[in-house]
ZADORO-614786 format. One record per residue (C-alpha): x negated, y negated, z negated. Coordinates in steps of 0.001 Angstrom, whole numbers. Each point is the difference from the previous one (the first is absolute). Example, Ala and Ser with C-alpha at 12.3 -4.5 7.8 and 13.67 -1.06 7.14 Angstrom:
2
{{-12300 4500 -7800}} {{-1370 -3440 660}} 
This chain:
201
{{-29196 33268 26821}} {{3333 -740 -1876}} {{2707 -2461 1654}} {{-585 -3059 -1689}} {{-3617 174 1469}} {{1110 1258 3452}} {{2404 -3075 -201}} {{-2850 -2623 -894}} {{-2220 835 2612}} {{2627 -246 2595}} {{51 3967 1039}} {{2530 2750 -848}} {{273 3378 1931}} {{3177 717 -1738}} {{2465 -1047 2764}} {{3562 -414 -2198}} {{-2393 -3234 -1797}} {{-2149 -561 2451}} {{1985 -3303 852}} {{-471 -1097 -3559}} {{-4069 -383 1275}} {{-315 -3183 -2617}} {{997 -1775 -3347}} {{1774 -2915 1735}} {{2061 2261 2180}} {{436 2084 -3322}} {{1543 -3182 -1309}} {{2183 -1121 2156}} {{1413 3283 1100}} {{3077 949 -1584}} {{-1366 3441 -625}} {{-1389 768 -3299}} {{-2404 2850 -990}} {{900 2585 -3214}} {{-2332 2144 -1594}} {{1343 3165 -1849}} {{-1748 3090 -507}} {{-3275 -1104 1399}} {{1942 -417 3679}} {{937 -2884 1266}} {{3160 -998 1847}} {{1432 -2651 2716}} {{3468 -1256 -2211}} {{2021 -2858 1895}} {{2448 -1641 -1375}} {{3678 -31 1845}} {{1464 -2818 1785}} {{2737 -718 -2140}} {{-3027 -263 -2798}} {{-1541 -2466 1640}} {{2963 -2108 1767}} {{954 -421 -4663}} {{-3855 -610 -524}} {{1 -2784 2527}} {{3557 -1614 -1183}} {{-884 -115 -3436}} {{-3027 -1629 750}} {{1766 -2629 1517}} {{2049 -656 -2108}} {{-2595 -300 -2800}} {{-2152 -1945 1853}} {{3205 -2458 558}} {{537 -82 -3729}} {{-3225 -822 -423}} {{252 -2822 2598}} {{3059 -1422 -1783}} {{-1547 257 -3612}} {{-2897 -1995 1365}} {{2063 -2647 1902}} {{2241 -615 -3111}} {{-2816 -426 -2200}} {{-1407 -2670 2049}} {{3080 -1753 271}} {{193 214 -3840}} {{-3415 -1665 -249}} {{-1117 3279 -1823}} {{-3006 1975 582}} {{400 1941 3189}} {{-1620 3827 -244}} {{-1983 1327 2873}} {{1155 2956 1526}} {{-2383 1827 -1599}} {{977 -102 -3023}} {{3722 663 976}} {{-1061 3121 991}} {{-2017 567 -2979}} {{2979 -511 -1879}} {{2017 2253 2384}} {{-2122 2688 -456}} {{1042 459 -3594}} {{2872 1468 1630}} {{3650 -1186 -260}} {{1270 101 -3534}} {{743 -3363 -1911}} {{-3527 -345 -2475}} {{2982 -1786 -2332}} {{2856 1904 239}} {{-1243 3541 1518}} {{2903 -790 2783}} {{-236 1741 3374}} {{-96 -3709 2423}} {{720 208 3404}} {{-1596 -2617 3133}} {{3220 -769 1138}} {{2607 -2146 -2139}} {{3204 1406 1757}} {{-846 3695 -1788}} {{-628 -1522 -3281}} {{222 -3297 -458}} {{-1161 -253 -3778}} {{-2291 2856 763}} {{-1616 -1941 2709}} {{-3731 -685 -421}} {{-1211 -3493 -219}} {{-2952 -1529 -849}} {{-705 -938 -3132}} {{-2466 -2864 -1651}} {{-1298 838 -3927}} {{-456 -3250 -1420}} {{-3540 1440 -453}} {{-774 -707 3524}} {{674 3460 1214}} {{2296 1639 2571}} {{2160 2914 -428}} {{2697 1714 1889}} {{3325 555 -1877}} {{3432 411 616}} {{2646 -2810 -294}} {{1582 552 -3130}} {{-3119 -117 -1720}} {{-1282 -3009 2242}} {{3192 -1807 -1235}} {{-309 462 -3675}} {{-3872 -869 190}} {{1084 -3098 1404}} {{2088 -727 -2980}} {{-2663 581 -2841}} {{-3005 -1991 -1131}} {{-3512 1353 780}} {{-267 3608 1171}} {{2403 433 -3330}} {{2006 2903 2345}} {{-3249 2467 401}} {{-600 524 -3217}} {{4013 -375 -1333}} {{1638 3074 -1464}} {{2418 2146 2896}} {{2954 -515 -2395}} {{-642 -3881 -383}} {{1646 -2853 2112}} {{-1159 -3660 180}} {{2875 -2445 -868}} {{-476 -3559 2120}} {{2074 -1914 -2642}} {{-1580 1022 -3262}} {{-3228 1299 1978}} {{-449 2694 -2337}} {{-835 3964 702}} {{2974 2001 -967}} {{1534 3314 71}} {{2149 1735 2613}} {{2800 539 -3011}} {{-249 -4067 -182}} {{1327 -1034 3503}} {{3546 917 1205}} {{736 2104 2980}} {{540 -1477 3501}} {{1127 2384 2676}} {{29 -2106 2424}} {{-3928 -780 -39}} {{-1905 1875 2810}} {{-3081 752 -2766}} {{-920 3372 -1222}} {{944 -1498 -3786}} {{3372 -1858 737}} {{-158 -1851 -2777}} {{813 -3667 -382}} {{-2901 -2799 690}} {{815 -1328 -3630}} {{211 1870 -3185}} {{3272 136 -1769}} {{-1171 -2682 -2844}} {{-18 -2561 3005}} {{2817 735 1706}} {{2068 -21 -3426}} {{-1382 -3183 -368}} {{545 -1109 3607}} {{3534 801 -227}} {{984 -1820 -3560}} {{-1800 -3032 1437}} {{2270 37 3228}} {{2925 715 -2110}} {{-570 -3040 -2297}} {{-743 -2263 3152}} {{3384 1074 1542}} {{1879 -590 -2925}} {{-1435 -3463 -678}} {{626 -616 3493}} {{3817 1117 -402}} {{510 -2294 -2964}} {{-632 -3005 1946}} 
């Protein structure tokens, strides 16, 4: 009789599992069964394992509380926990940028995660950054956009990096400026003309 049979019916003479006498107890045990070498052996998890386990949870499960509450107030389509943690599960890199995100916006806050709604009337989870600059495009334009390319709001075209001047005082991964350099030339020579036809009145 092997141990996942011995555990089924209830009966175990072995007396280090005998505790362990059914699936449910199995389950909500924090002791976990390994198999190596045709043995198999009792494995539980420290403290300390389980005190981050249950914090991260948590917090994750508050994230996912305050996604869902924000979306609502939006009037957007609100996600059922579910599929947050389907989406979780993918682990915790940015699908846009490849970004490490973090739960908590006071380690990262343009790495944060947030919750994200395609225009094609599904969810995602990405970071910030890229939550910002989806924002700012039409469509789901950003997925599918080039790594080196940045959307211009003025001239709402899809340019280069080399196209945009650097801003080291943005918090983005890019630092670049919002509008390319053709429309902030052009910016500037149309508030230079208005302030000298102001100063010859």
């Amino acid at each position: 009789m092997n141990l996942r049979s011995e555990m089924r019916l209830g009966w175990n003479p072995r007396p280090q599992v005998r505790r362990l006498h059914c699936r449910a107890h199995l389950r909500s045990s924090n002791t976990f069964l390994t198999r190596s070498g045709g043995s198999t052996a009792l494995v539980r998890p420290s403290m300390e394992a389980l005190r981050v386990d249950n914090f991260t949870n948590k917090i994750r499960n508050l994230r996912f509380y305050q996604m869902r509450r924000e979306a609502e107030r939006k009037g957007k389509a609100v996600p059922t926990m579910n599929q947050l943690y389907a989406l979780a599960s993918n682990g915790l890199s940015c699908p846009d940028c490849g970004v490490t995100m973090h739960w908590l916006e006071k380690e990262s806050p343009r790495f944060v995660i947030t919750l994200q709604h395609y225009r094609d009337g599904s969810f995602g989870l990405v970071c910030k950054s890229c939550n910002s600059r989806h924002r700012n495009m039409p469509g789901d334009d950003y997925r599918s956009s080039p790594k080196d390319h940045k959307y211009c709001p003025h001239c709402k075209l899809l340019k280069p990096f080399s196209k945009f001047a650097h801003d080291s005082t943005r918090k983005g991964t890019m630092q670049l400026k919002s509008w390319c350099m053709e429309c902030m030339n052009a910016a500037r020579k149309k508030w230079r003309r208005k302030q000298l036809a102001v100063s010859h009145t």
